[in-house]
N, C-alpha and C positions, 0 to 999 in steps of 0.2 A: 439495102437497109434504109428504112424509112426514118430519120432523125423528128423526134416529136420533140414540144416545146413540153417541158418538166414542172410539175406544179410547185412553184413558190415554198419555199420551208417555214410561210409563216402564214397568216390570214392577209388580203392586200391592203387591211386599214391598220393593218399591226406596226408597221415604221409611221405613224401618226405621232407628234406635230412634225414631224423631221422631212420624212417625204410623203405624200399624200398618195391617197386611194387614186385619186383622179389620174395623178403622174405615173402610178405603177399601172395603172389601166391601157394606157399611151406606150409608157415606156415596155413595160413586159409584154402588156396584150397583143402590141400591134408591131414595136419597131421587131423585139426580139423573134416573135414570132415570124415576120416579113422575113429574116434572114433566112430562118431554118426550110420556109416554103422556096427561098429562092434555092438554096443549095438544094436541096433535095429534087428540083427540074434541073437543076445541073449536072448533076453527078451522075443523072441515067445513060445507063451503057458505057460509063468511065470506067475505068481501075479503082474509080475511088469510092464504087456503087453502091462496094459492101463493108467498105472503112468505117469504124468508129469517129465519131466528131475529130476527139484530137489526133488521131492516126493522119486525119487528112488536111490537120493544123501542119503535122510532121513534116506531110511529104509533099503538097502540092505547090506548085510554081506561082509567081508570085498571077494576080489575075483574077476573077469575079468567082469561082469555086473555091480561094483559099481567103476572098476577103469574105462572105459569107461565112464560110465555117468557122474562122479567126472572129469575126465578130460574134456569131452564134456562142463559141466558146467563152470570150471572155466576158458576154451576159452573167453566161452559166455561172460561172466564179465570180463575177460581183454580186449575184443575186445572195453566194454563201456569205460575202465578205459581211454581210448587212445583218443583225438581228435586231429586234424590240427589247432583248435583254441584253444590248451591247454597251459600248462605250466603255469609259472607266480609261482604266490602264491595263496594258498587257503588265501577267505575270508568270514567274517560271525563266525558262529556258531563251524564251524569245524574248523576254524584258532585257536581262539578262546581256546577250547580242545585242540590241539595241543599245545600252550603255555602252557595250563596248565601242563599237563602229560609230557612233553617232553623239557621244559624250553622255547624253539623260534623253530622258521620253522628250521630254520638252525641245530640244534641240533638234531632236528626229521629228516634230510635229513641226515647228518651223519650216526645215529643210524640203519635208514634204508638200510645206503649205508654198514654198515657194517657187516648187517645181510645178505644183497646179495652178497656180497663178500666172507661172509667167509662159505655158506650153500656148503656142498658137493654134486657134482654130478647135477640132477636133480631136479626141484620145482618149487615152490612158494612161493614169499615174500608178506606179509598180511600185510594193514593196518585194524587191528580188532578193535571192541568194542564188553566188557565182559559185561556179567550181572550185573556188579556192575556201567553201566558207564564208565567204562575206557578202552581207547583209547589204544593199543599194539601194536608190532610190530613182528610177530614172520613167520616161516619158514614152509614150509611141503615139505615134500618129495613124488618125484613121482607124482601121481595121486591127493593124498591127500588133502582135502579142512576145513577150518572151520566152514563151511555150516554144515558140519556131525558132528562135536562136540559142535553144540549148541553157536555159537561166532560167532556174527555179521562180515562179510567181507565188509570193503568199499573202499579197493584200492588193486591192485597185480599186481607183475608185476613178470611174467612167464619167468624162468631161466633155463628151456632147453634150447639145444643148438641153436635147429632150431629155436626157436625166434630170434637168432640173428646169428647165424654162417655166412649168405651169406654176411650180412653187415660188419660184425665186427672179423670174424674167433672166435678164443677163445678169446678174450680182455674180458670177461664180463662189466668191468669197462668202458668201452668205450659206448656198448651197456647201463648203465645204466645213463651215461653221457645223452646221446640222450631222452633215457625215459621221463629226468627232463622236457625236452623241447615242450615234449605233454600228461603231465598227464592231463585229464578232470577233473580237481578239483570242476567241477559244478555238479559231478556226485559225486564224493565222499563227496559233502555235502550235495547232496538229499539223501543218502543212510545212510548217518548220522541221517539229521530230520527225517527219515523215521524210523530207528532203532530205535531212543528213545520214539518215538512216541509210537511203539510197545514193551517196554520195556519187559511190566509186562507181555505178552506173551512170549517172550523169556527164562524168568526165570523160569516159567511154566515148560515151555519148557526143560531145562538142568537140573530142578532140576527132573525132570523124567525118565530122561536119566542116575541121579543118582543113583536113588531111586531103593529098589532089586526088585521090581514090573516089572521092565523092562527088565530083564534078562527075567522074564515070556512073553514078548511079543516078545523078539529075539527068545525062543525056541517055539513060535508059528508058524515059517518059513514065520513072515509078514500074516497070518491070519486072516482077520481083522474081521472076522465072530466070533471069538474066544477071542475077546481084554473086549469083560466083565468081563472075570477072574480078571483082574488087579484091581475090585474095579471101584464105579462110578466115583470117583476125577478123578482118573488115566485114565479112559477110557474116559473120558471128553477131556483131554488136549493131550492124543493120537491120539484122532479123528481128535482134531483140528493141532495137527503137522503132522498127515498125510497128509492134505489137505493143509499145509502151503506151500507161493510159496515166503518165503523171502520177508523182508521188502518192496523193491521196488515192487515186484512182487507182491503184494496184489492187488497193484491197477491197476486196468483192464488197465489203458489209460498207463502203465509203465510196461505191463507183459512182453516185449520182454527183458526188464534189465536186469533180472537175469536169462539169458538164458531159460527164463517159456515158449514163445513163439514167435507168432509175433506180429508188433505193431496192 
């Protein structure tokens, strides 16, 4: 499977004064692009040849095939998180959570601002929801995504530099200023109903990734010919997390969302 780089869901001068044509040119034309040509030389002759993007977010060991796809992914999903008719405030269901777990928007937009401020180096900043329902805020470094530890991702906003060097030089705070001004909050509430929709697979889900059965299918090298070992339960909800393409991405008419394909 040949993984192609997906055309932008807006025009690249459409997030103008916020992020500039020039930086999406850099940022999307070349770094995101760079990833998906280097995975797709990697994965020839793997198990992972004919995976979907996130199948091989799922299952690959840690190492230059899942930092590729892991970063190629979580382009894909900040490219959503971004509109030209963004910004505002979330409302509904996700506002809503947010009050709850986080006191007001405002206090969530702190807590967020000071998790992007204070992360070292390279990343991304996650707005997650955990198996239990609730809503986080937390960091990864590098390539790193919460797609692979079993935690719902509904909002990120990508803290290397090239997302914002051209516009902003080092200021991050500046660059996050801008952010506020085009999050697609319509997307981080479908990514919400959609998460808890799919609850009680996700738990499924992480509680397997717990469980010592899984160690047994890491030292299979992704075998999936071999995942009866683990037991029916276990090879039940392995099959169906191999073949998971994330909340949004279940649904055929929304696969392009989470980077699964196109629309």
């Amino acid at each position: 499977m040949l993984h192609k780089l997906e055309k932008l869901p807006y025009d690249m001068d459409a997030l103008r004064p916020f992020i500039s044509k020039e930086t999406l040119l850099v940022h999307y034309g070349k770094h995101h692009r760079n990833n998906l040509d280097k995975l797709n030389e990697l994965i020839k002759g793997t198990v992972f040849e004919n995976l979907l993007l996130d199948q091989i977010v799922l299952t690959a060991p840690s190492g230059a095939i899942f930092n590729n796809a892991a970063q190629a992914w979580n382009h894909s999903f900040y490219w959503k998180c971004l509109s030209p008719a963004g910004g505002g405030v979330p409302r509904g269901a996700i506002a809503s959570a947010i009050q709850r777990d986080f006191g007001s928007f405002g206090a969530f937009k702190i807590e967020y601002a000071r998790k992007a401020l204070s992360t070292f180096g390279s990343g991304w900043i996650w707005l997650t929801l955990d198996d239990s329902g609730n809503l986080g805020i937390s960091s990864t470094q590098n390539a790193d995504s919460p797609l692979a530890r079993g935690v719902t991702p509904l909002l990120v906003l990508d803290i290397w530099e090239h997302a914002y060097y051209l516009d902003h030089q080092n200021n991050r705070a500046k660059y996050l200023e801008s952010f506020w001004h085009i999050v697609n909050w319509d997307f981080v509430a479908e990514n919400y109903a959609l998460a808890l929709s799919e609850r009680p697979f996700r738990i499924a889900h992480v509680r397997l990734k717990q469980a010592p059965e899984y160690a047994a299918r890491e030292a299979a090298a992704h075998d999936m010919s071999g995942i009866e070992k683990l037991g029916s339960g276990a090879a039940a909800v392995l099959r169906r997390a191999t073949s998971w393409r994330s909340p949004t991405a279940m649904r055929p008419r929304r696969s392009w969302a989470f980077g699964g394909g196109a629309p």
